[in-house]
VEXROLUM-96593 format. One record per atom (N, C-alpha, C): chain; atom name; x, y, z. Coordinates in Angstrom, 2 decimals. Example, Ala and Ser with C-alpha at 12.3 -4.5 7.8 and 13.67 -1.06 7.14 Angstrom:
2
mol/atom/X/Y/Z
A/N/13.19/-5.69/7.80
A/CA/12.30/-4.50/7.80
A/C/13.20/-3.30/7.80
A/N/12.85/-2.25/7.08
A/CA/13.67/-1.06/7.14
A/C/12.90/0.03/7.87
END
This chain:
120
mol/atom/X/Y/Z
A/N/-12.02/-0.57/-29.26
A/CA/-10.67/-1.07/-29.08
A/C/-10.43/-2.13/-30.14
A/N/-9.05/-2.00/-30.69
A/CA/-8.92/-3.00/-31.88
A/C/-8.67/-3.83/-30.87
A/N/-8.41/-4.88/-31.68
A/CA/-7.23/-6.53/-31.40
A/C/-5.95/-6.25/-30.81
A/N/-5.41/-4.95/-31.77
A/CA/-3.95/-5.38/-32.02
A/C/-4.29/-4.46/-30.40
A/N/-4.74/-3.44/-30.07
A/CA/-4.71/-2.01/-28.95
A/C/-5.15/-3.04/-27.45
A/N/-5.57/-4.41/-27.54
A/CA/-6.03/-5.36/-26.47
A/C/-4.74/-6.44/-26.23
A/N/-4.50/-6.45/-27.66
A/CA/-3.09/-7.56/-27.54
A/C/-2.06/-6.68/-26.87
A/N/-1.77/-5.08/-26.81
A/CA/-0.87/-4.52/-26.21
A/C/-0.88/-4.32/-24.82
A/N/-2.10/-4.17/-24.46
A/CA/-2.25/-4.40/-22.63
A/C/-2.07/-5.69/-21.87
A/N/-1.24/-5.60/-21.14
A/CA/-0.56/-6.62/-20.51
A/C/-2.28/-7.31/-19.97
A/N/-2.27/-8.66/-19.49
A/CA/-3.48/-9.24/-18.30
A/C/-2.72/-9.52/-17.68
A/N/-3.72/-9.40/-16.34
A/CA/-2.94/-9.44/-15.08
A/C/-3.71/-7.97/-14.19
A/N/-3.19/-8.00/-13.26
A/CA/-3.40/-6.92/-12.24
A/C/-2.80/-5.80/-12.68
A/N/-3.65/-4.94/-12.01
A/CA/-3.12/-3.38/-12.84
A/C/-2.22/-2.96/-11.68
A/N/-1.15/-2.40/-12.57
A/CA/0.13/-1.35/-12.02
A/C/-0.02/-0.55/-12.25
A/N/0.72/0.75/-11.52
A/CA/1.01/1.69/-11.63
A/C/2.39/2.37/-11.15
A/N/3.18/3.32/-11.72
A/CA/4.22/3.61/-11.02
A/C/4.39/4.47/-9.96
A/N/5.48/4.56/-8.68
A/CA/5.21/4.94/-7.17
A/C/7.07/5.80/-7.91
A/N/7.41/6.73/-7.28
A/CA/9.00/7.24/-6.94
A/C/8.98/6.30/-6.09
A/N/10.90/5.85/-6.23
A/CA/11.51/5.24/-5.74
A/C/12.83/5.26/-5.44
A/N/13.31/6.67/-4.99
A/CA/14.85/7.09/-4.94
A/C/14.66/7.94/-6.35
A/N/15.68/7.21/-7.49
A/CA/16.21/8.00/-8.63
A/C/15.28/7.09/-9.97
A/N/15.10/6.23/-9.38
A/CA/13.23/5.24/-10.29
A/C/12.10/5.51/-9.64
A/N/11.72/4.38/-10.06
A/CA/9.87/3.99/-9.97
A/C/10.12/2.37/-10.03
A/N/8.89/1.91/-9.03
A/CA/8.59/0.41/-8.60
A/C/7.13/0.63/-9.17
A/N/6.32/0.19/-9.36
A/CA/5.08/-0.53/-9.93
A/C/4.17/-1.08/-8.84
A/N/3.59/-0.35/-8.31
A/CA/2.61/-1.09/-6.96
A/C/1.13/-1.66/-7.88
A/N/0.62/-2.46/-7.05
A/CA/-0.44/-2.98/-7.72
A/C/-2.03/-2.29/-7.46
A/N/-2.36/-1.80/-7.97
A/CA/-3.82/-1.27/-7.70
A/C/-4.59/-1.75/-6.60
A/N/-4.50/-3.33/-6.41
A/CA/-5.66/-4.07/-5.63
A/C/-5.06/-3.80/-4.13
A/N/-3.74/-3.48/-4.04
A/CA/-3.28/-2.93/-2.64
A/C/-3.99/-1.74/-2.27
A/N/-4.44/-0.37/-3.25
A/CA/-4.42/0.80/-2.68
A/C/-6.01/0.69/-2.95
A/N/-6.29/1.88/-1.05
A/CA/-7.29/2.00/-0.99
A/C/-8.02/3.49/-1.52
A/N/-6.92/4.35/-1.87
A/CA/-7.27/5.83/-2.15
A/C/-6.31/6.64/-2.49
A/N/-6.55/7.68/-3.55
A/CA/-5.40/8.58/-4.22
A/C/-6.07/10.14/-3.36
A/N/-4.66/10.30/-3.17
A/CA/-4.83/12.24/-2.83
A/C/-3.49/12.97/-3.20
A/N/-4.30/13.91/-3.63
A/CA/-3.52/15.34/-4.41
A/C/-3.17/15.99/-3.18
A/N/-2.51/16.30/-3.17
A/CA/-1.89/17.61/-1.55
A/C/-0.13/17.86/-2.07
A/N/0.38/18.89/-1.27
A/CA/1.73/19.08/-1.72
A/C/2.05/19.15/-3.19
A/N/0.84/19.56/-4.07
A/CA/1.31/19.48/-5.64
A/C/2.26/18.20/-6.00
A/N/1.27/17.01/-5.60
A/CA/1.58/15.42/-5.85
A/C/0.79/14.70/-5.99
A/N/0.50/13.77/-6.38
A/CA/-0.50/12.42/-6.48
A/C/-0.28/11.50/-5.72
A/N/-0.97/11.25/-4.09
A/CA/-0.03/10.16/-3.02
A/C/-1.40/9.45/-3.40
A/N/-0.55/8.16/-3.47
A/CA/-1.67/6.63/-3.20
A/C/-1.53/6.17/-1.71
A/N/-2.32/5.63/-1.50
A/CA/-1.86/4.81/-0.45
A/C/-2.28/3.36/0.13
A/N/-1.25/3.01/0.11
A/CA/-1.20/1.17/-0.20
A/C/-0.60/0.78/1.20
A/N/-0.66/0.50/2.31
A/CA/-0.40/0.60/3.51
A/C/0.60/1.65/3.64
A/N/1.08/2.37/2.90
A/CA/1.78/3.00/3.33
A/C/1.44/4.73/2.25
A/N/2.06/5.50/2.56
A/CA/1.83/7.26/1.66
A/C/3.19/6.69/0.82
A/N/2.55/6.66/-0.54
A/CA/3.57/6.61/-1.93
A/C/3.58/7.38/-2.56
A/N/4.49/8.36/-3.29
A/CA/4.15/9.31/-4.50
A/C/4.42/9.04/-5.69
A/N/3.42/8.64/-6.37
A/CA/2.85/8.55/-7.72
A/C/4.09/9.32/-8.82
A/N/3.98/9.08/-9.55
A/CA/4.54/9.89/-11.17
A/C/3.64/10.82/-11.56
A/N/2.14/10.73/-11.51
A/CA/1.12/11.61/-11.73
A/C/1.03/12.74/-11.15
A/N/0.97/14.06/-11.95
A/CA/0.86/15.46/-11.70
A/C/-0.21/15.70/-11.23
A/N/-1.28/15.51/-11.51
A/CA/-2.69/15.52/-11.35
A/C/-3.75/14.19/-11.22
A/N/-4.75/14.83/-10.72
A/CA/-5.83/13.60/-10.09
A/C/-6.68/13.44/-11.54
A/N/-6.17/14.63/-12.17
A/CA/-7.17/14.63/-13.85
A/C/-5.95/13.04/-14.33
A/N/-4.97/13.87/-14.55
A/CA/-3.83/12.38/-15.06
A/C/-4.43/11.15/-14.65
A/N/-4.19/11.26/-13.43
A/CA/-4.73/9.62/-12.55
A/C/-5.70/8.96/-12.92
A/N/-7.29/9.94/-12.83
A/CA/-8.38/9.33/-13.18
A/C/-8.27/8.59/-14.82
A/N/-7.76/9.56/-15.52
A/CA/-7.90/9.53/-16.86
A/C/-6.98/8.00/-17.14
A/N/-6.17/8.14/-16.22
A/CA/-5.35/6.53/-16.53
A/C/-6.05/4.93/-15.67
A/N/-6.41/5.51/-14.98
A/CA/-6.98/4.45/-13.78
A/C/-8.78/4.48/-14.31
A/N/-8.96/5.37/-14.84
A/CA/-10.69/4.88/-15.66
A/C/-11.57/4.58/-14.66
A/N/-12.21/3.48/-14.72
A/CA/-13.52/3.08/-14.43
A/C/-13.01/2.19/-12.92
A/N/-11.09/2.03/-12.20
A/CA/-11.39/1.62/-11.24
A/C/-11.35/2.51/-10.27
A/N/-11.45/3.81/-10.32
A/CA/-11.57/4.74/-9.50
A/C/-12.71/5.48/-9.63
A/N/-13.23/5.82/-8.62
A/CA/-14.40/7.32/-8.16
A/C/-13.81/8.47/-7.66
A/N/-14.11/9.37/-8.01
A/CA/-14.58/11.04/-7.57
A/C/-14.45/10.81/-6.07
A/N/-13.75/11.34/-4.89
A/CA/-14.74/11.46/-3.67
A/C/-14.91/13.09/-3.50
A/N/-13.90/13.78/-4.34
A/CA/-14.03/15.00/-4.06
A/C/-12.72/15.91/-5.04
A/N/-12.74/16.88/-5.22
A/CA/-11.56/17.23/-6.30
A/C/-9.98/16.95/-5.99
A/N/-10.10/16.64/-4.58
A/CA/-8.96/16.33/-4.72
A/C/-8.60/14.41/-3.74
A/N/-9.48/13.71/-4.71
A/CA/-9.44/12.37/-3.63
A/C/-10.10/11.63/-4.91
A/N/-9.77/10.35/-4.90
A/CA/-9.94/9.49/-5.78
A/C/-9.80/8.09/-4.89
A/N/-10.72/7.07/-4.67
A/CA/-11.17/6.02/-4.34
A/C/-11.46/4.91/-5.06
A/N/-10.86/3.58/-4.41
A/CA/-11.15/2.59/-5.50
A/C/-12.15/2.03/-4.80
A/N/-13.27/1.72/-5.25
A/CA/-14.35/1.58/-4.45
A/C/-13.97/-0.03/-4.21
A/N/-13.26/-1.35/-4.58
A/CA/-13.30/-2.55/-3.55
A/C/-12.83/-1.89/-2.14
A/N/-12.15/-1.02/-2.30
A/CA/-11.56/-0.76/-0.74
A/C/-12.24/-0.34/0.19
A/N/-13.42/0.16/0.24
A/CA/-14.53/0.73/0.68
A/C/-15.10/-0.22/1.43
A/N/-15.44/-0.34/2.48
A/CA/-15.64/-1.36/3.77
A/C/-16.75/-0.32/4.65
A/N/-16.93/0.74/4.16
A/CA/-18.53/1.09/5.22
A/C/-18.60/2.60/4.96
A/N/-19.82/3.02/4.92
A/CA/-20.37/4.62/4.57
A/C/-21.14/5.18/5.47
A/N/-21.45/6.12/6.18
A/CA/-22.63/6.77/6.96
A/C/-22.49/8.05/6.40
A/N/-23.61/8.58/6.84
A/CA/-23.95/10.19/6.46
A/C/-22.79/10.75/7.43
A/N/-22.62/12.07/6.68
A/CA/-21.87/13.11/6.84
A/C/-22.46/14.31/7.37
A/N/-22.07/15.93/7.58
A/CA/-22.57/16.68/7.77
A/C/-23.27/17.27/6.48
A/N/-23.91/18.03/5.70
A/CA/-24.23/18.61/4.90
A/C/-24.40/17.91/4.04
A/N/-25.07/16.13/3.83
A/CA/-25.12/16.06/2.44
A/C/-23.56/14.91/1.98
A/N/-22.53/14.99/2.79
A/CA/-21.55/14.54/2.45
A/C/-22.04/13.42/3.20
A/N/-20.71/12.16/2.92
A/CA/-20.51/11.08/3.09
A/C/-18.99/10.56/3.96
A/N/-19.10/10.25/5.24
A/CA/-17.83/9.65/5.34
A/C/-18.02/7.99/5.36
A/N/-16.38/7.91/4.51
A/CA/-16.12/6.41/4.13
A/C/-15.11/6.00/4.90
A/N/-15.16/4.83/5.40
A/CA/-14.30/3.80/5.67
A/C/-13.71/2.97/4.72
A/N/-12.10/2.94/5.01
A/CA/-11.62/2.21/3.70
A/C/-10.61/1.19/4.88
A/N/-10.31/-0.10/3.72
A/CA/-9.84/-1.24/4.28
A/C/-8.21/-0.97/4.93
A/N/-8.10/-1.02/5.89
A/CA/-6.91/-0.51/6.99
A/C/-7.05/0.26/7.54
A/N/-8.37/0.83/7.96
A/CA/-9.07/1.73/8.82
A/C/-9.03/3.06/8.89
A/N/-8.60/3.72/7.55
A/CA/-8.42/5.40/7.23
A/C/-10.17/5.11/6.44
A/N/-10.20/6.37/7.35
A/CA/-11.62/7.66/7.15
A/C/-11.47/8.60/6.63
A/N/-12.73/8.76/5.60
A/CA/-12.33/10.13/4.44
A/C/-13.36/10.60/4.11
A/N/-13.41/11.81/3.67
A/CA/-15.02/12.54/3.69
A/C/-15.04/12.99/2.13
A/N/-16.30/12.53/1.50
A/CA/-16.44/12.43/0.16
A/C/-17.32/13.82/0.51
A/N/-17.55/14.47/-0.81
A/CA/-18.21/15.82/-1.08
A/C/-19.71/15.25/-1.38
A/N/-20.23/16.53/-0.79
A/CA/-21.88/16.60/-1.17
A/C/-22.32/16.25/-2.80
A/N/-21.17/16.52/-3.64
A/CA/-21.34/16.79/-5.07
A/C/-20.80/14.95/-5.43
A/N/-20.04/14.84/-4.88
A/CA/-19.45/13.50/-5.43
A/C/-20.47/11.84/-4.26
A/N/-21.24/12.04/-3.94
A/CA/-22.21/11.51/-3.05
A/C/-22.93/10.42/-3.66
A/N/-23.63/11.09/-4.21
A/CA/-24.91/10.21/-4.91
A/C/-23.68/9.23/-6.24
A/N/-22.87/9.68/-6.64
A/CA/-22.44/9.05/-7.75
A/C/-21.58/7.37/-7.49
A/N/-21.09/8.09/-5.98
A/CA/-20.05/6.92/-4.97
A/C/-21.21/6.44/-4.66
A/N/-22.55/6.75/-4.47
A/CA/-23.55/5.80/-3.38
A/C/-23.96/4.75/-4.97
A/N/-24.37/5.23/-5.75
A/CA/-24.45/4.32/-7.11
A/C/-24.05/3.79/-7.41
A/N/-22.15/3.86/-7.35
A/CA/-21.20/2.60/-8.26
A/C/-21.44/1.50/-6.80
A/N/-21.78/2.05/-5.29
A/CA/-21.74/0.97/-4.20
A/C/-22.99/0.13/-4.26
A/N/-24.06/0.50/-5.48
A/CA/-25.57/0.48/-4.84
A/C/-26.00/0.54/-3.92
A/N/-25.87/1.46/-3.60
A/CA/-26.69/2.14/-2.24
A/C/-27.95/3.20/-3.11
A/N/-27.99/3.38/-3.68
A/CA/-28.71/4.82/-4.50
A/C/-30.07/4.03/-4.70
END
């Protein structure tokens, strides 16, 4: 990353844009506990189901980087929100996230969520 490509990113808390009627409002990352793809949409959810501008969870990740995890192809987790894990059936993982929604990470996406938590 140059200077000038660091001087262009705002500091501060990361946004992202939500629909909002005939706009978009800007919710803050540190609100939401988890992204899901369903209905051919990208919903976050920040106490409440928002729909994203993002077509895809590929879009999302690719913009949101390193503060999101994999839980499964179609679920994306910011791991501060993550408040407790136990085994699953098969290998999977269900998570507890902060406002008390439960979500079941894949056998495949497991070990990688148990690593960024250190648990591994």
């Amino acid at each position: 990353m140059t200077g000038r490509d660091a001087a262009a990113r705002p500091a501060g808390p990361f946004r992202f844009p939500v629909k909002a009627g005939e706009g978009v409002v800007l919710v803050d990352l540190a609100r939401t506990t988890h992204f899901l793809f369903e209905e051919e949409a990208v919903w976050a959810f920040a106490g409440e189901r928002l729909r994203t501008t993002w077509k895809t969870l590929a879009e999302a990740e690719a913009i949101l980087g390193s503060r999101v995890v994999r839980g499964h192809r179609h679920l994306l987790l910011r791991p501060e929100a993550i408040v407790g894990v136990r085994a699953g059936d098969s290998g999977r993982l269900r998570v507890r996230l902060s406002g008390g929604a439960e979500v079941e990470v894949s056998r495949g996406a497991a070990p990688g969520l148990k690593a960024r938590l250190g648990l591994a």
